[in-house]
Structures are given as C-alpha cells and as structure tokens.
N, C-alpha and C positions, 0 to 999 in steps of 0.2 A: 504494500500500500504506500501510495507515496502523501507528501503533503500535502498536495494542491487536494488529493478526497476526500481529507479533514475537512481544508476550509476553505470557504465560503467563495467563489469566482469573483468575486468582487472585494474581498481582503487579498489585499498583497503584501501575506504574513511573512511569505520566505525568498529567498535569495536562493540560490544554486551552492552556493559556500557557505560556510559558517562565518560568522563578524570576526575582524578581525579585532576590532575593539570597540570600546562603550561609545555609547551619543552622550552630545555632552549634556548636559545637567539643563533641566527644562523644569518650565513651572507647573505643579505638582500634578496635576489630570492630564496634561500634553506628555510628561514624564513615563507616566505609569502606562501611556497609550502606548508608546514608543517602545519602550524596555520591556515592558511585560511581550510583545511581540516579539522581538530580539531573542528573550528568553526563551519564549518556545522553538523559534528559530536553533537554535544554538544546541540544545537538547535534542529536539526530533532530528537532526541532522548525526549527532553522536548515535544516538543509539535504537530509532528509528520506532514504528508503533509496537504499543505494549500490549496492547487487546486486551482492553481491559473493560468491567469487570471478571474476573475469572469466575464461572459459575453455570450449569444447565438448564437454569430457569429463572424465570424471575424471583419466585419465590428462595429458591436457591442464594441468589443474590442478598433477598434479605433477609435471610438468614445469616452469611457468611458478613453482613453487616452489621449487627447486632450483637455475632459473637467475636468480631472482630477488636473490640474493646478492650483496648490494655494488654492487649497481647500480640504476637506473630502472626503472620500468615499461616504460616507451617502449623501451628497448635490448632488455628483453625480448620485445616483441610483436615486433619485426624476425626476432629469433631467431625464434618458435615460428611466424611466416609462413613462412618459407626449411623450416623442418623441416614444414609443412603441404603449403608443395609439393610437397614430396620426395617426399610418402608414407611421412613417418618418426613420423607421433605416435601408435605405438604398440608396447606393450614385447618384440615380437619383430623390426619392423623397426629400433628402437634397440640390440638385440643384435647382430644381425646388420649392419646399416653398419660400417665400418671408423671406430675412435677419431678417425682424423685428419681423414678427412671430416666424419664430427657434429661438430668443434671447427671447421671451419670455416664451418660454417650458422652456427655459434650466437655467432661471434666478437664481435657485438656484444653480446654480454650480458657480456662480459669475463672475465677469468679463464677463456678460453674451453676449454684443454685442460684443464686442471680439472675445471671444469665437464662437459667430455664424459665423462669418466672417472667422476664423478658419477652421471650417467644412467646410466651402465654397470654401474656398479656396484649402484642401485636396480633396474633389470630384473633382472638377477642374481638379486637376493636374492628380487625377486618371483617369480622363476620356482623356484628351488630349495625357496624355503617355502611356496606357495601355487599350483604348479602357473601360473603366469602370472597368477591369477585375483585380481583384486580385489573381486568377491564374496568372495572366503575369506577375501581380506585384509584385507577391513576388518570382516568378520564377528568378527573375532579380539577379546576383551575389552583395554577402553582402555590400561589401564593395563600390559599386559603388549607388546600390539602398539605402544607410545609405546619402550619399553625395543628391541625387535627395530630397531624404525626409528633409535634411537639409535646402533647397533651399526654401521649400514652407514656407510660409506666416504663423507664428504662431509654428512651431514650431521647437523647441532647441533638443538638446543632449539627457535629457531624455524620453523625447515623440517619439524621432523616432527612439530609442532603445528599449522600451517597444513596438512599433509598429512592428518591425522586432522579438522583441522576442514572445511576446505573441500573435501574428494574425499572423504574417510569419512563425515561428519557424524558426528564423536565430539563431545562437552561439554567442549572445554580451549578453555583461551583463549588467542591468540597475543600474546605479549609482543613487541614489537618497540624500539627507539630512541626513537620517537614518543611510545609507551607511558610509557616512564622519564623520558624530557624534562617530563613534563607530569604523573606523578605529583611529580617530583621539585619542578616549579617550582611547583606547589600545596600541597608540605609536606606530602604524601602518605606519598611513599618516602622515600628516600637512595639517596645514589650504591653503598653497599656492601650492597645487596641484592640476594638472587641471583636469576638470573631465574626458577627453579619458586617462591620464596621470593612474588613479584610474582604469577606465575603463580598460586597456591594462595590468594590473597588474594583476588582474582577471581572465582577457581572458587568458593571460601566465603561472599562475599560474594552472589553475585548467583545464582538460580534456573538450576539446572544446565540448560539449552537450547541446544543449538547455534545455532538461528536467533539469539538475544539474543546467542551470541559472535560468530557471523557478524558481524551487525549494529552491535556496539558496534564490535569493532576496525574495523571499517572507517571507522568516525564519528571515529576517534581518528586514524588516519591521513590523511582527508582536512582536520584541524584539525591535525595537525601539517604538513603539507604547505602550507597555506593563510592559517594561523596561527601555530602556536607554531613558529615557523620556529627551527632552532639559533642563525642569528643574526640580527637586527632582529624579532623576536615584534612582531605587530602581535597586542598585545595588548585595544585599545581595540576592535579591530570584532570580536574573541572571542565564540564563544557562552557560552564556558567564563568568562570574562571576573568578572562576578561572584562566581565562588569562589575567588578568588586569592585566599589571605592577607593581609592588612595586616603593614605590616612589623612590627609588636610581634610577632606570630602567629608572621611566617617566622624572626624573630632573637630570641627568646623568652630 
C-alpha cells in the first residue's frame, strides 16, 4: 500500500523522500498543520503501513481494546486466543459466561477481574442501547456515540477512541502515552494538556479521514515502541529525528 491510499487526493501529505530537515518554526495552528504532516511523512516513508487494528472483527477489536489497558500487546493476544477458543468473542456469549470465568481466560492481560467486568459491562450497554447490534452502534453520530461510550463502566478517553476508530471507522484520533512522549519531547505539547485538548489538535490539524488516523497513530506507536522509548530514546536512528528542537528552541 502506498501513501497517496491513505490520503486524501487533495492532501499533499508526502514527498517521494523523507525531509531532510525541520520547517522552521510557525505560528502555533500553521505549525502543527505543517509538522504534524512532515511527521507522518517521515515515519510512513521508514517503515511503511502497519495494518492496523490487529483483530477478526469488530467486536474482536473491542475487545483487544478494553483489554489492552496497562498492559502489552503480546498479554493481550494470549487473552483474546483463550476467549477464541472458548467460543467467547462475541457480545452474547461474553454476557452470558460467568464474571469469574472470563477473568480467568483473560488473566494475562492483567487487571484481569477488572477487566472482565469491563467486557460486561460494554455488552450490556451494547445490548440495552442498540439491541446487541453494532451496525446501530456505530451508525450512531461521532460525537454523541464518543459521550455514550464514555458513560460505561471501564472505560476512558483512549478506549473509546480506538473503539470508534478502529471497529467504527469514526474520524478521532487516539491519543495515547507514545503520542504525548513525543509531542512533548518535540516542543509540540506540554505535560499539562488535556488529552481531547491533544486530541482536537489532530483532529484540526490534519484532513478528517479515518484511514490517515488509523495510519498515523499507528506510525506513532511503532516509533514510540522502537524509538522514543521512555527511557534510553534512540534518538539518532529516528525517522522523526530531524525535527527535534535545538536546545535554544526546546529552553527558549
């Protein structure tokens, strides 16, 4: 898959090379237009698309969303194996299993009875407001169905962002850690911004398309993963590398 299928015929998000260095410094919405492009520029060119979410249904997805919390991928995939055996990944047989049994498939993903009660509580809500159906439920407008999913029991901000983007294909972008590590260490953000605050920056900056938020956060998490690690950043083999700040820039 190349770029131009990502996005949009009318974004002219990428160049045939990667940048060879930063634009210079712009006033703060022209800034984030310009560099937040760059950015993806720079990454999809390294290491190309990530096909993401990883998962065989939607449902699937949010699942692997919910137990994705505070922990690994890898502890995840153990989990959603054990509940593929079962015959459990989907929202009337997770109803229907007993709490203590689904926390015990899914204990590797940690937080594990938590977490079941999680799942229980998302089928719940899907079955009371949308008859079980996620045709209806993701038919629902963004902004109101972001609010509903807020409401249930377990989960935050970035769970029921990655639920509308990656099972619904809504236009939000999912903020995670990786995200703020690496707006932050580029002089982007700050540590006291909220995450819709991040989130809405994103969303206004870049050509409202699911595929291009699929695609970026994922490019962001495999360079936080791989790169801007929390600690020893190997910053030098960076794709992103180039638009770091100079210290006048970062301590101005």
């Amino acid at each position: 898959m190349s770029a131009s299928r990502i996005l949009p015929s009318d974004a002219p998000f990428r160049n045939s090379s990667p940048p060879a260095s930063r634009v210079p410094r712009q006033p703060s919405r022209a800034r984030y237009r310009m560099e937040l492009r760059l950015y993806f520029d720079a990454m999809f060119h390294a290491y190309g698309p990530q096909f993401w979410w990883p998962g065989r249904t939607r449902f699937e997805i949010i699942v692997g969303a919910i137990l994705t919390q505070n922990t690994s991928w890898t502890n995840v995939e153990r989990a959603i194996a054990n509940l593929r055996r079962e015959k459990l990944l989907s929202p009337p047989a997770i109803e229907q299993v007993s709490v203590g049994y689904l926390a015990s498939l899914i204990r590797s993903s940690g937080y594990f009875r938590q977490k079941a009660k999680k799942l229980k509580a998302f089928v719940e809500f899907l079955r009371t407001n949308y008859h079980g159906s996620l045709n209806k439920l993701f038919a629902t407008p963004t902004a109101a169905l972001r609010e509903q999913l807020l409401a249930v029991h377990g989960i935050g901000h970035e769970t029921a962002d990655s639920i509308l983007l990656y099972a619904g294909n809504h236009p939000v972008f999912v903020v995670d850690a990786y995200t703020r590590r690496i707006l932050e260490r580029h002089g982007l953000s700050h540590a006291k911004e909220s995450y819709n605050e991040i989130r809405q920056t994103f969303e206004s900056s870049l050509p409202s398309d699911p595929q291009l938020f699929n695609e970026f956060h994922a490019l962001i998490v495999h360079t936080g993963k791989h790169f801007c690690r929390k600690r020893e950043p190997d910053c030098a083999h960076c794709p992103l590398q180039p638009f770091l700040p100079s210290p006048m820039e970062a301590n101005p």
